[in-house]
C-alpha positions as CSV (number, residue, x, y, z in Angstrom):
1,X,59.2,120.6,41.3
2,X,62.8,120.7,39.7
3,X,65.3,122.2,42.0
4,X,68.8,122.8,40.7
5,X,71.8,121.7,42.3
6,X,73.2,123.8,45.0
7,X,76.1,125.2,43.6
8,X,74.2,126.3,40.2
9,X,72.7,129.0,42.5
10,X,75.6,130.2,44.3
11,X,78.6,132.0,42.1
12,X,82.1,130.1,41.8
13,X,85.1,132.0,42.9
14,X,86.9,133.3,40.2
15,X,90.2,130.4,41.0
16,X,87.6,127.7,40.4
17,X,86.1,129.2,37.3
18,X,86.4,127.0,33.8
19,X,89.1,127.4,32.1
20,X,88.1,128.3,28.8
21,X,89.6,129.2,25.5
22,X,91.8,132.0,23.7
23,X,90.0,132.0,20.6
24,X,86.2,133.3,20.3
25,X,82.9,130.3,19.4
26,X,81.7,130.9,16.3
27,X,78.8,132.9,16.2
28,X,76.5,134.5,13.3
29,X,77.7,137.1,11.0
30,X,74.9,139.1,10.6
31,X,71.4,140.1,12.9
32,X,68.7,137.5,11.6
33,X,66.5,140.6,11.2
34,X,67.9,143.8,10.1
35,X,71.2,142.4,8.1
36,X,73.3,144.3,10.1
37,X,76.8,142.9,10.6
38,X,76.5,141.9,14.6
39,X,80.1,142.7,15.3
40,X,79.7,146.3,14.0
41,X,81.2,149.1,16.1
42,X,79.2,151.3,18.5
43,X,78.3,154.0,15.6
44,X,79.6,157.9,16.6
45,X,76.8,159.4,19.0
46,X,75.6,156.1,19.3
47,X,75.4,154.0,22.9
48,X,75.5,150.7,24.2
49,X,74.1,148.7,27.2
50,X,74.2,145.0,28.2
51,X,71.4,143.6,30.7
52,X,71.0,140.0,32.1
53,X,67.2,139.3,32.6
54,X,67.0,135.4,32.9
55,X,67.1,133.0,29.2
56,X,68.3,135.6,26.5
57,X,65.7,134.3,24.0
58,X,63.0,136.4,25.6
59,X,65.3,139.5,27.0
60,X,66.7,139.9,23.1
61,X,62.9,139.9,21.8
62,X,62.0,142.4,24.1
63,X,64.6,145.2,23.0
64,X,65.0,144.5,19.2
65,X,62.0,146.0,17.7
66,X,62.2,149.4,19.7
67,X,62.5,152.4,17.9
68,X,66.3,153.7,18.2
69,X,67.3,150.4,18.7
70,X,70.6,149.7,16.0
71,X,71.3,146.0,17.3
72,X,71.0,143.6,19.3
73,X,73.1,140.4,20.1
74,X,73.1,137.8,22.8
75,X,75.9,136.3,24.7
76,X,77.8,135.8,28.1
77,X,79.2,138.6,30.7
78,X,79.9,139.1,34.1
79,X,82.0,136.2,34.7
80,X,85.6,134.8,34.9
81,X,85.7,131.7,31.7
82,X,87.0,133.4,28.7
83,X,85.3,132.5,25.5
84,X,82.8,130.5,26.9
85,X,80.4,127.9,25.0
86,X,77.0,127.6,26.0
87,X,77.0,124.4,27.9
88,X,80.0,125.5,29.9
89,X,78.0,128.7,30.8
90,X,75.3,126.0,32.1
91,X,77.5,124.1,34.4
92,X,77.3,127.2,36.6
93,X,81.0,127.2,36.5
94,X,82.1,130.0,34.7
95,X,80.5,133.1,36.2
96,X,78.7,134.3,33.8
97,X,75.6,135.4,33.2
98,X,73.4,135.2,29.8
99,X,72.8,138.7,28.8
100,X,71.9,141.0,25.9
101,X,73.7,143.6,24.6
102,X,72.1,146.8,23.1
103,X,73.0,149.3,20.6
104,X,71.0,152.4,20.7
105,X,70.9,155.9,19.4
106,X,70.3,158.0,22.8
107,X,68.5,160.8,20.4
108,X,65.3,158.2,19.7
109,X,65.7,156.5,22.8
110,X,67.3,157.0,26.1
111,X,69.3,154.8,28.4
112,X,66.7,155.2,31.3
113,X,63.6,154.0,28.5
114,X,65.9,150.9,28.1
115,X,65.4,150.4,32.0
116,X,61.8,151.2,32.4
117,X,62.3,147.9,29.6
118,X,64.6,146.2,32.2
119,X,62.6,146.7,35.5
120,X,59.5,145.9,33.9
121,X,59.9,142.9,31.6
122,X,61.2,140.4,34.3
123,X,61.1,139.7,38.1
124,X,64.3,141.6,39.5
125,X,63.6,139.9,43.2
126,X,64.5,136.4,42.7
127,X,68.3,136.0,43.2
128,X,70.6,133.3,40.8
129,X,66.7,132.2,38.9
130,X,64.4,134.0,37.1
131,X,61.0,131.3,37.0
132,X,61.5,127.9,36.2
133,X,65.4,129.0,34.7
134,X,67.2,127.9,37.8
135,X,71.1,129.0,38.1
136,X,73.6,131.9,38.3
137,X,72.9,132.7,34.5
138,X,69.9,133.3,35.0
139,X,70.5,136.2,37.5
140,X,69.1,140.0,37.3
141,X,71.8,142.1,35.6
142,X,73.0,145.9,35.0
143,X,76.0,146.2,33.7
144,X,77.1,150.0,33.0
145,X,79.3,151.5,30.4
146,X,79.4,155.5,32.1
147,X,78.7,156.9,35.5
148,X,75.8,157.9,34.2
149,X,74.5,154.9,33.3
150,X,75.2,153.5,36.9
151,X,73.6,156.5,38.4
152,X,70.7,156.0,36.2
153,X,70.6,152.3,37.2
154,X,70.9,153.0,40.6
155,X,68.2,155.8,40.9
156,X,65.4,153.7,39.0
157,X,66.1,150.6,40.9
158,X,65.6,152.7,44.3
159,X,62.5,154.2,43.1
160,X,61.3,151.3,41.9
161,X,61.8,148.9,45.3
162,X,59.1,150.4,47.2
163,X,56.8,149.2,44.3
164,X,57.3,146.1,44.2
165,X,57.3,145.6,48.0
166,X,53.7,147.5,48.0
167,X,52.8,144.5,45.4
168,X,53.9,141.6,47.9
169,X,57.5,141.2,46.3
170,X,61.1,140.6,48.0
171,X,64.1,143.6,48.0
172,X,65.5,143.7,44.6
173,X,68.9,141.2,43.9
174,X,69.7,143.0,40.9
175,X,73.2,143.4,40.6
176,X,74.7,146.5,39.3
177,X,78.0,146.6,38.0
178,X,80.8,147.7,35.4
179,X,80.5,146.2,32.2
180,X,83.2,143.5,31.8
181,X,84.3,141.6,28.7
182,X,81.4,140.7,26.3
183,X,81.2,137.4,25.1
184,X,79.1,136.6,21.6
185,X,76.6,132.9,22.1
186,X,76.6,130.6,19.2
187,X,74.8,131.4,15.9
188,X,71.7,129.7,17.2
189,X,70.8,131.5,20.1
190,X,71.3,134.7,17.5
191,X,67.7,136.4,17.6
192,X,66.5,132.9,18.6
193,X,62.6,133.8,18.6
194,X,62.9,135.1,15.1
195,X,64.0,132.3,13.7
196,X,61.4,130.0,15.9
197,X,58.5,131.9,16.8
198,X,56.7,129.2,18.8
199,X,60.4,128.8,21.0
200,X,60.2,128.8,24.7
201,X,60.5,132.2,26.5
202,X,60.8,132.0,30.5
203,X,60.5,135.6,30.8
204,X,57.7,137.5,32.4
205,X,57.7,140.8,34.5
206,X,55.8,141.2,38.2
207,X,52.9,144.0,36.3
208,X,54.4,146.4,38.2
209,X,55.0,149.7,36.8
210,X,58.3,151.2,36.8
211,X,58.4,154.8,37.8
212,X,61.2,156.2,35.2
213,X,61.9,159.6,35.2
214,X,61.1,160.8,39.4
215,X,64.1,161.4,40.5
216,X,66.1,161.9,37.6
């Protein structure tokens, strides 16, 4: 079995981190699906939320056909490298993790039905990996824009630990955190699935029902 290199799985310290660039990659203009410029502004009474699940291919598919769902996009957070490429973001150098960020309407759909996504589409248990995807990139993500989205993070995570240690699974390694600067991925990886249905997707969740709303 493949095991990745040591210090894939362990983060870099922010003075050893890639250097990076000024400027941003180039990325797509527009969603593949809904024609929606994918830099658009958060629209008024409109929400965002960013999530790191494991390969983003998968994690995008699984939030962009949701009802109250404006856009989606794919890219790289929670790290040190500015402007980061893809294969830089591989080296396990720069920090980051690959991630999705979400633009919602909170009147269709609420920040804690984005979670009940979240907690139940992957395996929040398995540190810097999610299956085969080996590496900090890869790692189990919440990164909050309010208090209220932390609280909400926090809340459903705790509720839904016991749950998955019933079902034989580890203490969650999920890390929750303030959103940080939002890097976009190269055109490609834009709604990747969409344009190749048969791609590879990593991402599966434990079957284990997330508990949303006791508590809250």
């Amino acid at each position: 079995m493949f095991t990745a290199p040591r210090k894939k799985l362990e983060m870099i310290p922010p003075d050893q981190a890639l250097a990076g660039r000024p400027d941003p990659i180039a990325t797509a203009e527009t969603h593949f699906l809904n024609g929606r410029p994918l830099k658009s502004p958060v629209p008024p009474g409109f929400e965002q939320a960013i999530f790191g699940m494991g390969c983003f291919w998968g994690v995008e598919r699984m939030f962009w056909g949701l009802e109250g769902v404006w856009l989606t996009m794919v890219g790289y957070s929670g790290g040190y490298t500015p402007n980061p490429t893809y294969q830089e973001v591989c080296t396990g150098q720069t920090g980051h993790n690959e991630v999705v960020r979400v633009i919602f309407d909170p009147a269709v759909i609420s920040y804690t039905d984005l979670l009940r996504v979240f907690w139940e589409g992957h395996d929040p248990t398995q540190g810097m990996r999610q299956g085969n995807d080996m590496g900090t990139q890869y790692r189990s993500g919440i990164y909050t824009f309010s208090d209220a989205q932390k609280t909400a993070a926090e809340t459903t995570g705790a509720d839904f630990a016991p749950r998955l240690l019933d079902a034989g699974y580890g203490p969650l390694t999920t890390e929750i955190r303030p959103a940080s600067a939002f890097y976009f991925a190269e055109d490609y990886h834009q709604q990747y699935l969409a344009k190749n249905p048969a791609g590879y997707c990593g991402i599966g969740g434990t079957g284990v029902s997330c508990p949303i709303g006791t508590g809250l």
